[in-house]
C-alpha positions in Angstrom: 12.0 0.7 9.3 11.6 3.9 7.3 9.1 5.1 6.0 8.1 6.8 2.1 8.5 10.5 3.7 10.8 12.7 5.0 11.8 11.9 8.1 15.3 10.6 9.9 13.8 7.2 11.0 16.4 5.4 8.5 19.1 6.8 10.7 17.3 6.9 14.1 16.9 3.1 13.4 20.4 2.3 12.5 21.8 4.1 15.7 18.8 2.2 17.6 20.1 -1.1 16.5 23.7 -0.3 17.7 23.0 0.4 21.2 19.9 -1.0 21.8 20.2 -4.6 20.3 24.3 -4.6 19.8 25.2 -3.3 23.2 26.9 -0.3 21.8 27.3 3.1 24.1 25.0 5.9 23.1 27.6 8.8 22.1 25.6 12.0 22.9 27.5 14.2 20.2 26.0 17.4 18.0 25.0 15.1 15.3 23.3 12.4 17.8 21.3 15.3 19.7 20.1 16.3 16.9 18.7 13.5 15.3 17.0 12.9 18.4 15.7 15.5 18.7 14.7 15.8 15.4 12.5 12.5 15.6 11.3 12.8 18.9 9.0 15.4 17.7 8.3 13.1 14.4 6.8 10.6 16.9 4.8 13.2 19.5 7.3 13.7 22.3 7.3 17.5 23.0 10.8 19.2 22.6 10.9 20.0 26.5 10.4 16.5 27.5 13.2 15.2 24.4 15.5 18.4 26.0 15.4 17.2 29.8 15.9 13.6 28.0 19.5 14.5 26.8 21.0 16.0 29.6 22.2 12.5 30.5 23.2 9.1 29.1 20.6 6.8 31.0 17.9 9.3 29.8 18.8 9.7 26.8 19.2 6.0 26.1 15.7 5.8 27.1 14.5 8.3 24.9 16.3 6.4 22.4 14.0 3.5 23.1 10.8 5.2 23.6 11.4 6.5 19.4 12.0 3.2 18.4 9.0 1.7 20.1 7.0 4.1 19.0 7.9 4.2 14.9 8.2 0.1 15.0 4.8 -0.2 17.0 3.3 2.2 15.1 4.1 1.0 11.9 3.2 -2.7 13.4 0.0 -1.6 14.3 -0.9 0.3 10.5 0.5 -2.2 8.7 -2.2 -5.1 10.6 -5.2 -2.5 9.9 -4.6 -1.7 7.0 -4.2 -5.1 5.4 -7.4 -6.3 7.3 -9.1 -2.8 6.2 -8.3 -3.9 2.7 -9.7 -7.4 2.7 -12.7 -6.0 4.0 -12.8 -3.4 1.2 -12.5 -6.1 -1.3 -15.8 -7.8 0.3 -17.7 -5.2 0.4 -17.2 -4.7 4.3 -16.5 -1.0 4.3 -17.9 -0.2 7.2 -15.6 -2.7 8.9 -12.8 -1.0 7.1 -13.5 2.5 8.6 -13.8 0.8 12.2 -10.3 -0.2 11.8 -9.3 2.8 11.1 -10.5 4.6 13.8 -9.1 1.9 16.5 -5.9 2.8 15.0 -7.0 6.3 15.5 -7.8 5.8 18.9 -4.5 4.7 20.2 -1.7 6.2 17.4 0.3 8.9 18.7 2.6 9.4 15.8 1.4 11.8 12.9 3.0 10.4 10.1 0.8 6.8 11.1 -2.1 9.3 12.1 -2.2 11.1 8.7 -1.9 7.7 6.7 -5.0 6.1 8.8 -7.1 9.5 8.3 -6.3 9.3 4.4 -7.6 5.4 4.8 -10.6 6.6 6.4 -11.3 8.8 3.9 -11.3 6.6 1.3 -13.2 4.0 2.9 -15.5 6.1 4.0 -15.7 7.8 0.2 -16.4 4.1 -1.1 -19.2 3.7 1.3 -20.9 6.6 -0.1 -20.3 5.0 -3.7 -21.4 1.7 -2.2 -25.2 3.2 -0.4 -25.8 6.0 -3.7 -24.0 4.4 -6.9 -23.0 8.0 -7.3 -18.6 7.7 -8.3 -16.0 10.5 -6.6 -13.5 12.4 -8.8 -11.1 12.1 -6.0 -11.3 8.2 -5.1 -9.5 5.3 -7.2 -11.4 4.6 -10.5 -10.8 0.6 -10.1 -11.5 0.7 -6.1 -14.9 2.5 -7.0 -16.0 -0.3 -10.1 -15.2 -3.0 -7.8 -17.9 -1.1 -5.0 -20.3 -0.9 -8.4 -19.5 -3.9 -9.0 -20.6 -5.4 -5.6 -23.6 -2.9 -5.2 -24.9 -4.9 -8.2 -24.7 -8.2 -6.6 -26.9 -6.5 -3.3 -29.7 -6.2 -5.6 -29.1 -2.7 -7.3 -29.8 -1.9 -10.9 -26.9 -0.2 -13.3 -27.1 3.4 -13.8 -25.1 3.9 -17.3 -24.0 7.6 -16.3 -22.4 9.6 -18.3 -19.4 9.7 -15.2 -19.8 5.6 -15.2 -19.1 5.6 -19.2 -16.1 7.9 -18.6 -15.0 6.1 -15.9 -15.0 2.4 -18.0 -13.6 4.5 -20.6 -10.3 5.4 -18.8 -10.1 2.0 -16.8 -10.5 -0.5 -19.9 -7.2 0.4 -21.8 -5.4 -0.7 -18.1 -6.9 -4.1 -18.6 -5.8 -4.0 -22.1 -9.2 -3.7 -23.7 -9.7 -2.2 -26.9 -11.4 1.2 -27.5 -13.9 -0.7 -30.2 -14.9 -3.5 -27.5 -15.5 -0.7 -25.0 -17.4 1.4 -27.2 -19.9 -1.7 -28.0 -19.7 -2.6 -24.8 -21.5 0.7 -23.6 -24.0 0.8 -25.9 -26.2 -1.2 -22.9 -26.8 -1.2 -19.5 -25.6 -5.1 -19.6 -23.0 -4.5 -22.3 -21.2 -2.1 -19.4 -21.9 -4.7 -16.6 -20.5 -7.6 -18.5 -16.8 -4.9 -19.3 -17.1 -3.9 -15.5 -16.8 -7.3 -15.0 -14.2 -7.9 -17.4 -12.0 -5.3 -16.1 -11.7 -6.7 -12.5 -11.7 -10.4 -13.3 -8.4 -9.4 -15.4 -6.9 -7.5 -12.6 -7.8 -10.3 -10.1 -6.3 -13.0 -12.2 -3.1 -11.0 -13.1 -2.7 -10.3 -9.3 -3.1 -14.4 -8.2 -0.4 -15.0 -11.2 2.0 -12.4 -10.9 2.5 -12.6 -6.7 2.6 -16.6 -6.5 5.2 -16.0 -9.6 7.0 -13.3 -7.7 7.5 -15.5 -4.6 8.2 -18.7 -6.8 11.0 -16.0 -8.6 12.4 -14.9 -5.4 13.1 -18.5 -3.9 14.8 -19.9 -7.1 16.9 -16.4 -7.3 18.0 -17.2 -3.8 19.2 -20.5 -4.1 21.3 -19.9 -7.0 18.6 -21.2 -10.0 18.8 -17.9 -12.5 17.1 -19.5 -15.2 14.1 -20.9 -13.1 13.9 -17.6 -11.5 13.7 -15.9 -15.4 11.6 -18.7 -16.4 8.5 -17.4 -13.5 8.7 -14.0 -15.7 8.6 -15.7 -18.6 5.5 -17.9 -18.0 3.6 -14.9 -16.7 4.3 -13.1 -20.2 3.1 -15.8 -22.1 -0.4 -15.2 -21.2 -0.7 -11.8 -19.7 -2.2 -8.9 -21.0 -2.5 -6.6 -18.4 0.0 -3.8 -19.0 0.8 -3.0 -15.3 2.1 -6.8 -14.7 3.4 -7.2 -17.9 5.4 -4.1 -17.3 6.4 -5.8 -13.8 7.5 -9.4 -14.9 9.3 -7.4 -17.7 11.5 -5.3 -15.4 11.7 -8.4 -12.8 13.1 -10.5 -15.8 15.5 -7.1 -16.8 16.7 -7.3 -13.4 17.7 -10.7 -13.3 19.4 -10.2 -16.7 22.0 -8.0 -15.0 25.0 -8.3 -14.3 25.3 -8.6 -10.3 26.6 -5.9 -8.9 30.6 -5.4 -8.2 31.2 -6.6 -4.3 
């Protein structure tokens, strides 16, 4: 239940699952304390109230529960928003997207959850601004911010061929494997950069609905024994795509089942 930063929840976790789910007695030694301590204030209990908390077993064990409920709601209740946020990204919905990040805002405690919802915001927010101007942000995600061009065309708006726009296609076209001469030709129009905009993100959609069905597909057959069906998923997505991000990704998928298990 850990999370990409540095934090203790890995271990808080561990010693949650041994008392609270296995029926194991809490053993309130140096190391314990202190990892409760520790996380208590990662997940907004004050240090006074996590103190008083240890002074006994039954508290303590409480304490114990309130830091597990806390990082597994938390994360729960991110994990929901953010993938709904993200679908409504993707239609265009951004001010949807920022709503659901401010009812997570509204209830979140932790600051780790906090700080990942006010970075969301930002960006959805960010893309809004994108959506309503057709003006791009250095700081914002160069795909994220062609799709929002990309659907601010379809409300109606005409394409401004900016020099940031060109520079923009410019860096994003050699991730969807498209040559420097078809880009060049490409933005010798208004409708030549419309039609590669479009280009870009049909490639990235179609490489995402083959890849993730393949993935899954991969991970079954693995499973169940079936090595060569499981290489043969990797396979059939290199036989046709060109984006270098998934290529890269079936390629170290199909490296990884080439291995040797590991030594039990």
């Amino acid at each position: 239940m850990a999370e990409e930063t540095d934090t203790d929840w890995d271990e808080v976790w561990a010693l949650s699952r041994r008392v609270l789910e296995d029926g194991a007695s809490l053993e309130l030694t140096d190391e314990t304390r202190g990892l409760m301590m520790r996380t208590a204030q990662q997940v907004a209990i004050g240090q006074q109230d996590a103190e008083d908390a240890l002074r006994s077993l039954p508290t303590a064990t409480t304490l114990l529960g309130e830091i597990h409920h806390r990082i597994g709601e938390g994360s729960r209740r991110l994990s929901r928003a953010r993938n709904r946020a993200y679908k409504l990204r993707d239609a265009g919905e951004l001010d949807g997207a920022r709503q659901l990040m401010r009812d997570v805002l509204a209830v979140e405690v932790v600051p780790l959850y906090r700080e990942q919802a006010e970075t969301l915001l930002d960006q959805f927010t960010g893309l809004s601004e994108v959506l309503a101007t057709g003006r791009l942000n250095p700081d914002l995600d160069d795909r994220q911010q062609l799709a929002v061009i990309a659907q601010r065309l379809q409300r109606g708006h005409a394409l401004e061929l900016t020099d940031d726009l060109r520079d923009l296609l410019r860096r994003t076209t050699p991730t969807a494997a498209i040559s420097e001469t078809e880009t060049e030709e490409a933005l010798k129009s208004p409708e030549g950069a419309e039609a590669l905009m479009g280009m870009i993100l049909s490639r990235f959609r179609d490489a995402q609905s083959r890849f993730l069905p393949a993935m899954f597909r991969m991970t079954s057959l693995r499973d169940s024994g079936d090595l060569e069906g499981a290489r043969q998923q990797m396979r059939d997505v290199l036989a046709v795509e060109v984006v270098p991000r998934y290529r890269e990704a079936a390629e170290e998928q199909l490296k990884g089942l080439d291995s040797p298990p590991p030594e039990s």
